[in-house]
C-alpha positions as CSV (number, residue, x, y, z in Angstrom):
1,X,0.9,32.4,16.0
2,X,0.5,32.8,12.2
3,X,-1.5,34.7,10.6
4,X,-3.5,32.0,7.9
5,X,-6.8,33.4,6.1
6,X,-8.2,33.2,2.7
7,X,-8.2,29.5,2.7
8,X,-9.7,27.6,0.0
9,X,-9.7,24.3,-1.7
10,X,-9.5,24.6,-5.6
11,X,-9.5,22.0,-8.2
12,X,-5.7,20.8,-8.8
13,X,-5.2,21.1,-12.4
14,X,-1.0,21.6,-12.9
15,X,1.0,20.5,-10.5
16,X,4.5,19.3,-10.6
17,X,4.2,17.1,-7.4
18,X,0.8,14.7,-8.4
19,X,-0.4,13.6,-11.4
20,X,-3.8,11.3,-11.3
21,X,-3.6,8.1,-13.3
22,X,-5.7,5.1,-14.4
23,X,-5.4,2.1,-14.9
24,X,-7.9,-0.1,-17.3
25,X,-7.5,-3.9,-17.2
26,X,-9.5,-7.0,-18.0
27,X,-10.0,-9.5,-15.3
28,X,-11.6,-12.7,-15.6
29,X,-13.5,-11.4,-18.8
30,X,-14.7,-8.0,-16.9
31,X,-13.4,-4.3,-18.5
32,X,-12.3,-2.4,-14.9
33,X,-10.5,0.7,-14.2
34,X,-8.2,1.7,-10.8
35,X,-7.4,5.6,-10.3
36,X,-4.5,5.9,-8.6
37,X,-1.9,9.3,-8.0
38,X,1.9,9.3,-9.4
39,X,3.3,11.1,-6.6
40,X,7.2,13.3,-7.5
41,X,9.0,10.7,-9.9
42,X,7.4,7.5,-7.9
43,X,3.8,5.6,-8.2
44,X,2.1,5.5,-5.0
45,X,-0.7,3.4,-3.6
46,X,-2.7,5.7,-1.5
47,X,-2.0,9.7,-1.1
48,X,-1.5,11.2,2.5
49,X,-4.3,10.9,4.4
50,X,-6.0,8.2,2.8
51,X,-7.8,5.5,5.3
52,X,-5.9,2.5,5.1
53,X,-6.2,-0.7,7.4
54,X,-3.9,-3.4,8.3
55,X,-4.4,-6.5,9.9
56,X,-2.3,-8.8,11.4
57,X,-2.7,-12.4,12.1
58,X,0.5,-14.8,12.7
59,X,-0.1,-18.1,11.0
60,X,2.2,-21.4,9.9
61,X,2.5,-23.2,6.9
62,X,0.6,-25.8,8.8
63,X,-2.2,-23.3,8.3
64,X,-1.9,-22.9,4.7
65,X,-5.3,-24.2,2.7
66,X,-4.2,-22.8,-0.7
67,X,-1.4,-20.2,-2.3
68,X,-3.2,-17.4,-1.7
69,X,-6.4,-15.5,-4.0
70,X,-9.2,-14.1,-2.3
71,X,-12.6,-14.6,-2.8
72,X,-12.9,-14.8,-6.1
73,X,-16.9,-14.0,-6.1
74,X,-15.8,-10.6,-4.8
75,X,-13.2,-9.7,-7.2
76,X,-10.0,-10.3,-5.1
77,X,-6.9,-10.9,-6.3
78,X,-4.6,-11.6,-3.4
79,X,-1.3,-11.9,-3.8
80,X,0.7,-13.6,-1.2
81,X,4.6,-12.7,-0.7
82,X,6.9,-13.9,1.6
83,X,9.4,-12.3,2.9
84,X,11.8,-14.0,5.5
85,X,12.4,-11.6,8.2
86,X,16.5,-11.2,8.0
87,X,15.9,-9.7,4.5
88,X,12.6,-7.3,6.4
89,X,15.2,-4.9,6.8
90,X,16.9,-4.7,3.6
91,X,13.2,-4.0,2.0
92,X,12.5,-1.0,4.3
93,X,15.6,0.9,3.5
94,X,16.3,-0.2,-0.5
95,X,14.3,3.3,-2.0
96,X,14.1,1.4,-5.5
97,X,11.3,-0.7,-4.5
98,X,8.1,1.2,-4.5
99,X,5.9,0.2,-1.5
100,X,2.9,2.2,0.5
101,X,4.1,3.9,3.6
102,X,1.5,1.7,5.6
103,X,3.5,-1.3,4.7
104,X,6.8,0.3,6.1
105,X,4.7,1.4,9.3
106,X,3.7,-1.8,9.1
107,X,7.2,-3.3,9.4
108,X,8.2,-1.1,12.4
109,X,5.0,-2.0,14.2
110,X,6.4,-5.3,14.0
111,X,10.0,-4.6,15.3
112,X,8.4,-2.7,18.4
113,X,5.5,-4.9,19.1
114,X,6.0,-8.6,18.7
115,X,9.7,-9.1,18.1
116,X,10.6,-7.5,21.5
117,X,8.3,-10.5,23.1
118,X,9.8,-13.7,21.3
């Protein structure tokens, strides 16, 4: 086994891996600010070890009441994007689009769990 002592956790002032950002935006008339961490040469939403959820529901366009939003009252912004499932693929693997990792885990949930079944 190794032999790790000493250990501490410092402030991270120079690195040449992460560099903090924000963000400041107006949205509906309201002055807001979102912190996120440029991770090597890409952005990234979320840093390793960050608690992220996912949920999954399987709807219809039947379903459909609007294009998408949020509740407004609560300051979402919800973006809806559609992505037909032969092009799925292509996404996960084309490095120039920047995506969270959850997303891609997200996608291979999918292959493993539900198309396997239909």
């Amino acid at each position: 086994m190794e032999d790790v002592h000493s250990v501490e956790i410092a402030p991270c002032t120079n690195s040449r891996f992460l560099r903090p950002k924000r963000v400041k935006y107006t949205q509906n008339g309201v002055e807001k600010t979102w912190d996120y961490m440029h991770v090597h040469d890409r952005g990234n939403v979320g840093v390793a070890g960050s608690l992220q959820t996912l949920f999954y529901a399987e709807v219809t366009d039947d379903m459909r009441v609007s294009t998408g939003g949020g509740v407004q009252e609560e300051g979402e912004m919800i973006e809806v994007v559609e992505l037909p499932l032969g092009d799925s693929r292509k996404f996960i693997m084309d490095s120039s689009i920047n995506r969270p990792g959850l997303l891609l885990f997200a996608f291979m949930w999918f292959y493993d769990t539900k198309m396997g079944k239909k």
